[in-house]
Backbone as CSV, one residue per row, in Angstrom:
resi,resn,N_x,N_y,N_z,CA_x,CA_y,CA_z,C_x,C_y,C_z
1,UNK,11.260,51.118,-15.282,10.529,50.203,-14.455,10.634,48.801,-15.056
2,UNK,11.140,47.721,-14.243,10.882,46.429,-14.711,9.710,45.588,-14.076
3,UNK,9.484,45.364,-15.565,8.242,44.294,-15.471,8.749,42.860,-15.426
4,UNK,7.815,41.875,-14.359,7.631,40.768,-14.661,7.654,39.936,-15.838
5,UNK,6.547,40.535,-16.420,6.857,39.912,-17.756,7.866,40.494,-18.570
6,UNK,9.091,40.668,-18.352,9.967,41.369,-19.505,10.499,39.875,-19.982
7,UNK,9.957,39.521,-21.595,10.465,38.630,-21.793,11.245,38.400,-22.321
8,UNK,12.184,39.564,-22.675,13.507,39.353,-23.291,14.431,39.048,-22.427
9,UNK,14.178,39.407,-20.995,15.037,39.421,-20.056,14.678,37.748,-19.338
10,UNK,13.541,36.989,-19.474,13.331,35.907,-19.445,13.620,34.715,-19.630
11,UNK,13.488,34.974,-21.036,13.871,34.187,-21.908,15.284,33.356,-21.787
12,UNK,16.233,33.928,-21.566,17.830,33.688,-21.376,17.548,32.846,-19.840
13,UNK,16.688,33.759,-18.918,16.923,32.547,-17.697,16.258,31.254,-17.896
14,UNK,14.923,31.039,-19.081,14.248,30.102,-18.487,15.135,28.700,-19.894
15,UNK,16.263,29.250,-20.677,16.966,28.716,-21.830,18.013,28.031,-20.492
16,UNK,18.599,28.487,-19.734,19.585,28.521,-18.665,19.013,27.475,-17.757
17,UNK,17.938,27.287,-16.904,17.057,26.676,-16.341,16.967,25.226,-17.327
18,UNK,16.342,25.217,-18.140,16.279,23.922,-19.160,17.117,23.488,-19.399
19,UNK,18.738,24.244,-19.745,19.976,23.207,-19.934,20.492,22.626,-18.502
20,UNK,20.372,23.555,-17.982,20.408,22.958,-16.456,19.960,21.665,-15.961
21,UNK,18.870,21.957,-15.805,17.499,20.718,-16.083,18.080,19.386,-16.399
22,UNK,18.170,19.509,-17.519,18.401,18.272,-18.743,19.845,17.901,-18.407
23,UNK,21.309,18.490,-18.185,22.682,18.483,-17.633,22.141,17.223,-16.134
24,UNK,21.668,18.456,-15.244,21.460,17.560,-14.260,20.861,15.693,-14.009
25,UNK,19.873,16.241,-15.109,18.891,14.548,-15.290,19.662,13.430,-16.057
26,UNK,20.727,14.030,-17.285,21.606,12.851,-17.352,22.661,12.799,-16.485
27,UNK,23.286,13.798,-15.835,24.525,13.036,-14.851,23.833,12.463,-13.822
28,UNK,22.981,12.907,-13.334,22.621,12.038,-11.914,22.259,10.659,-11.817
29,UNK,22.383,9.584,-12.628,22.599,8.695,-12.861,24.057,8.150,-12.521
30,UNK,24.853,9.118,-13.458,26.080,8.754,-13.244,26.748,8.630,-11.667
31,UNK,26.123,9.821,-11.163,26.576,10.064,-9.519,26.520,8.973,-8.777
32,UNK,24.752,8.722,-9.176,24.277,7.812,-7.979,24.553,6.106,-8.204
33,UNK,24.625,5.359,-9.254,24.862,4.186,-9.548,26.442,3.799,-9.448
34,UNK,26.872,4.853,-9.708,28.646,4.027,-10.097,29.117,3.607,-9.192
35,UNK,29.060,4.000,-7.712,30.557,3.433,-6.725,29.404,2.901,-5.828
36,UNK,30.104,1.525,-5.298,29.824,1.289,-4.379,30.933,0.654,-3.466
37,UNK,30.975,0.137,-2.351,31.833,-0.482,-1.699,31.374,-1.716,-1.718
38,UNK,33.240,-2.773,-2.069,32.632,-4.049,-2.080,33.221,-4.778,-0.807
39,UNK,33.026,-5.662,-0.425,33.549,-6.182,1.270,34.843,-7.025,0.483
40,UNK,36.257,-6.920,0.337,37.442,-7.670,0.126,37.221,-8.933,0.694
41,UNK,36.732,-9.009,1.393,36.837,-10.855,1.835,35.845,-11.591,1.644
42,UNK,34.746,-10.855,1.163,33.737,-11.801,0.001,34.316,-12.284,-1.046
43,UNK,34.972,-11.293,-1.831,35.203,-11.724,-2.977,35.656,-12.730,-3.948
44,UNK,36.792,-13.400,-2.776,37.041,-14.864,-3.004,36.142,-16.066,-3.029
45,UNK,34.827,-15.796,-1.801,34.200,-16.904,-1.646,32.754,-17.277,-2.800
46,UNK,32.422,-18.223,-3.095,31.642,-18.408,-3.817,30.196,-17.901,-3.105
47,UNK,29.030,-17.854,-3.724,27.111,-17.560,-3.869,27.324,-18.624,-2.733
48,UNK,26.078,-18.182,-1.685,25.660,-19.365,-0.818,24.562,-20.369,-1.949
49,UNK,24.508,-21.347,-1.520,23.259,-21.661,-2.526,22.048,-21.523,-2.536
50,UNK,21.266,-21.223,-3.190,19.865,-21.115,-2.923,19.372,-22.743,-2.404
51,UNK,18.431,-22.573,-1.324,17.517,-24.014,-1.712,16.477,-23.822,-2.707
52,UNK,16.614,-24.961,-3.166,15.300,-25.050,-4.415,14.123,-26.202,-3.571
53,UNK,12.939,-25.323,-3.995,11.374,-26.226,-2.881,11.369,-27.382,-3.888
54,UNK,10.677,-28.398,-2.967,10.234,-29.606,-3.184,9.255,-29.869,-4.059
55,UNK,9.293,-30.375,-4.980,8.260,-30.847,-6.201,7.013,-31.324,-5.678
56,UNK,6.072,-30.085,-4.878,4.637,-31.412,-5.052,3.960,-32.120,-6.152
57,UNK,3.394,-32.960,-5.770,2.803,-34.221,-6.431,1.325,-33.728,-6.311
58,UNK,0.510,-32.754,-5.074,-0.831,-32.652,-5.376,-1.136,-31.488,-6.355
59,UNK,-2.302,-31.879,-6.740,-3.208,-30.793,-7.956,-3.406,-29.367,-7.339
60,UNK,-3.036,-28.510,-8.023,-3.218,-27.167,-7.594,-4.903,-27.064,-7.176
61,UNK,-5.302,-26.558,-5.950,-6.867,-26.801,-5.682,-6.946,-24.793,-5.943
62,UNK,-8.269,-24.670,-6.226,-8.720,-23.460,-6.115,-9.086,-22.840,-4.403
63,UNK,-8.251,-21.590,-4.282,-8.583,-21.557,-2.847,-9.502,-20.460,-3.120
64,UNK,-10.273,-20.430,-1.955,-11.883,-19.135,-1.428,-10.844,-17.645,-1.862
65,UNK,-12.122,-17.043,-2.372,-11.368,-15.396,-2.300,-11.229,-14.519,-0.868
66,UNK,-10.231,-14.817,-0.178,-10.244,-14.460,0.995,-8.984,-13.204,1.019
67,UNK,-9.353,-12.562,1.922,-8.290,-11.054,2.195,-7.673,-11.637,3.384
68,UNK,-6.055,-11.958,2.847,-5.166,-12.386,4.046,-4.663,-11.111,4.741
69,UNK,-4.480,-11.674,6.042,-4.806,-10.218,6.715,-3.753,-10.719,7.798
70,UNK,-2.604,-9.334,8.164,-1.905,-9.325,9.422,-1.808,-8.641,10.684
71,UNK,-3.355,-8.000,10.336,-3.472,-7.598,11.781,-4.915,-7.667,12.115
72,UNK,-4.817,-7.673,13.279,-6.150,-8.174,14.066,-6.791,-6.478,14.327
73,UNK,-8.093,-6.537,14.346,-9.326,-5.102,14.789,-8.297,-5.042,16.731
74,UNK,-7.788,-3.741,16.649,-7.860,-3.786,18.361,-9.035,-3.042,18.692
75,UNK,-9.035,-3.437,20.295,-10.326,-2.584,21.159,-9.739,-1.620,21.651
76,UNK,-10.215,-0.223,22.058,-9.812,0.661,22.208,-10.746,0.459,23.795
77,UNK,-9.623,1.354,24.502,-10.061,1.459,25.900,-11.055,1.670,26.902
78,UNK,-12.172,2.169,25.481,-13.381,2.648,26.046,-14.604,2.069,25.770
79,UNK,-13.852,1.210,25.528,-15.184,-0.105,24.785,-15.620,-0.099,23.451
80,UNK,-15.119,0.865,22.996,-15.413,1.077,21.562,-14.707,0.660,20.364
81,UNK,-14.588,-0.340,19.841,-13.845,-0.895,18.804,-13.214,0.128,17.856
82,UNK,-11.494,-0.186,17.602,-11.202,0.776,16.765,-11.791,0.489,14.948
83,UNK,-12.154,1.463,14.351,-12.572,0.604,13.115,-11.428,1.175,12.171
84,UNK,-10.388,1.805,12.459,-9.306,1.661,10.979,-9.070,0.687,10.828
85,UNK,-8.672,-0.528,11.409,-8.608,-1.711,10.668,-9.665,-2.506,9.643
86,UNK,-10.847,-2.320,10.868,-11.949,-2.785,9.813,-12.405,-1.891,8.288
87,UNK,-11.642,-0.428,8.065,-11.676,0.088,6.768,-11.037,-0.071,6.174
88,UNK,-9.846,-0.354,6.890,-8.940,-1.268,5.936,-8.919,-2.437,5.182
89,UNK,-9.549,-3.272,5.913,-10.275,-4.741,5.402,-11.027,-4.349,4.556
90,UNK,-11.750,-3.396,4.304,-13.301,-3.257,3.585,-12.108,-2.903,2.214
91,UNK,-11.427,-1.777,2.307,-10.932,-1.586,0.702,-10.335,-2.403,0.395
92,UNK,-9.198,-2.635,1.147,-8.804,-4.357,0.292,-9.829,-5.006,-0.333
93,UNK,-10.715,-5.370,0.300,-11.807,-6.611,-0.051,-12.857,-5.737,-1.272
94,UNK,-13.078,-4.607,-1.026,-13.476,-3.820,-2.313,-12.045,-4.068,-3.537
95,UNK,-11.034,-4.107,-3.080,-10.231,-3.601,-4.448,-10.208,-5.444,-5.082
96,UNK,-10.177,-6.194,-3.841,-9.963,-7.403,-4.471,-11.273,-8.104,-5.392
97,UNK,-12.577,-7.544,-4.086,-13.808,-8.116,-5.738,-13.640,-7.414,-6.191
98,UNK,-13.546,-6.173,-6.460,-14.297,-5.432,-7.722,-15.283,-4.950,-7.471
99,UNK,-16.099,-4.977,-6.262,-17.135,-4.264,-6.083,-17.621,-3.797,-4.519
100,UNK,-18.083,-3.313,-4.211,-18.975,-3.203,-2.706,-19.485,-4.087,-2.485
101,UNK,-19.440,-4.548,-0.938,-20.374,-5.285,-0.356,-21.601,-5.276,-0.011
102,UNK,-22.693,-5.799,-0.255,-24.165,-5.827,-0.703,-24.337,-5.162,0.881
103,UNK,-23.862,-5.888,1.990,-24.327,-5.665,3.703,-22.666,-5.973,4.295
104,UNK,-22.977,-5.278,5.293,-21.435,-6.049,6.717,-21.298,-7.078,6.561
105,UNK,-22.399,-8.106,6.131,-22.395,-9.259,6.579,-21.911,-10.010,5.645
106,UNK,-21.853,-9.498,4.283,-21.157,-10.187,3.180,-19.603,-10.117,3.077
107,UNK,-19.635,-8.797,3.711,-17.875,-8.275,4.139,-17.547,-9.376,5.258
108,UNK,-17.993,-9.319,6.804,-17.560,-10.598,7.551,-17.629,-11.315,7.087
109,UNK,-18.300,-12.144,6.304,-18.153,-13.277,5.880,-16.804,-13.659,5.045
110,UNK,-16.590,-12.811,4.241,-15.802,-13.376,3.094,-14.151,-12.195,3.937
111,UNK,-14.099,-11.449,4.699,-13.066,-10.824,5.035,-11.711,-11.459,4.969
112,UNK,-11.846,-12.885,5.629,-10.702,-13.461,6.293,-9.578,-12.874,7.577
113,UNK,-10.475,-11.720,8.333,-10.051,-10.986,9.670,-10.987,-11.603,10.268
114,UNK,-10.446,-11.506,11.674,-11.370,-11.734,12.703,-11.929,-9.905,13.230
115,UNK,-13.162,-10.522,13.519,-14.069,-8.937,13.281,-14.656,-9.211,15.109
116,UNK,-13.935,-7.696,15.719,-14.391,-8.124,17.350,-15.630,-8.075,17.513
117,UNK,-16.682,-8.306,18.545,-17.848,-8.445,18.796,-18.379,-6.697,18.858
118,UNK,-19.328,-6.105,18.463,-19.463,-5.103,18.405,-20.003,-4.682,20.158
119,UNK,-20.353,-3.235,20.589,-20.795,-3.071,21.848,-21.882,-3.458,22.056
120,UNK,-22.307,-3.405,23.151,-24.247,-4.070,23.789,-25.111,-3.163,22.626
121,UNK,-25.818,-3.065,22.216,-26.937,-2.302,21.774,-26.130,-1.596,20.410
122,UNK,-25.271,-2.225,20.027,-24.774,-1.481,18.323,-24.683,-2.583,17.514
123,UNK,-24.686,-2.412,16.483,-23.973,-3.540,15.296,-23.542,-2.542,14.143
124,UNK,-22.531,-3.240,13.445,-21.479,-2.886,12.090,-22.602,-2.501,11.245
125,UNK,-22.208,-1.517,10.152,-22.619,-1.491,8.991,-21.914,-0.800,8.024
126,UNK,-22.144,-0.949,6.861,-21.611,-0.074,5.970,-22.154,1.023,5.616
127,UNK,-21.752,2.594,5.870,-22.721,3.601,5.603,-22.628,4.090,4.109
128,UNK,-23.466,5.156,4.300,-23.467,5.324,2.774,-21.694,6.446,2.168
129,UNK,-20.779,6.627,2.795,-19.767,6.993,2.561,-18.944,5.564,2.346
130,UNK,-19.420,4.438,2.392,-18.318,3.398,2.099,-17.424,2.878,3.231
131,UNK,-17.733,3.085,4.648,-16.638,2.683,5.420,-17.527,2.117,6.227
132,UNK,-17.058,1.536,7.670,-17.520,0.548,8.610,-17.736,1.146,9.995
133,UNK,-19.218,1.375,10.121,-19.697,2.076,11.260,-20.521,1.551,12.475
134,UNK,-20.889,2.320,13.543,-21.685,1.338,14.667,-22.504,2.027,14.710
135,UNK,-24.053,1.506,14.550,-25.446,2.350,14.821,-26.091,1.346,15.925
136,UNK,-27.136,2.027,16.588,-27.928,1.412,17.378,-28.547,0.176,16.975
137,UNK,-29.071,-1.039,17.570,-29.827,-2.130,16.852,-31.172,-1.300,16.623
């Protein structure tokens, strides 16, 4: 009867397995970096040039800690604001202070999103799981 654990019989595969292993992890370097194709009729022509920016003259000013943001909260069809964006805003703006926002209102404020108008009879808050919800006024 063979056992699982027969570790004499093991042993040799898991020695086999490790050179394997280690074979594979240094050539595959070799595989993947060496060839590439180069375009023949580049090769003659020189680097385009980079432009280099213009030297301002004003003082670096300190700007507001604001979360630049590229997408806007959409409304969802049923009147109900979608809020993955607005949880999205919230961790950014958590990872960027360093901390939670005291109320919603410290989050709108300092977000730098535009935050849609909530429905008749709800407003934003932050619940106690950390994300951005709508309760009754």
């Amino acid at each position: 009867m063979k056992l699982v654990s027969d570790f004499r019989r093991s042993a040799g595969w898991r020695f086999d397995l490790l050179a394997a292993s280690v074979a594979l992890a240094l050539a595959l370097p070799l595989f993947c970096g060496g060839c590439s194709k180069k375009n023949s009729s580049l090769a003659g022509s020189a680097p385009a040039p980079t432009p280099v920016p213009e030297p301002t003259t004003a003082a670096p000013t300190a700007a507001p800690t604001t979360v630049a943001s590229t997408f806007a909260p959409a409304i969802a069809t049923n009147a109900m604001p979608d809020l993955r964006p607005l949880n999205h805003a919230l961790l950014i703006w958590i990872v960027h202070n360093r901390r939670h926002p005291a109320s919603f209102e410290e989050f709108a404020a300092n977000a730098g999103i535009q935050i849609p108008a909530p429905p008749p009879g709800k407003k934003y808050i932050i619940d106690s799981s950390g994300l951005v919800g709508l309760v009754n006024r």
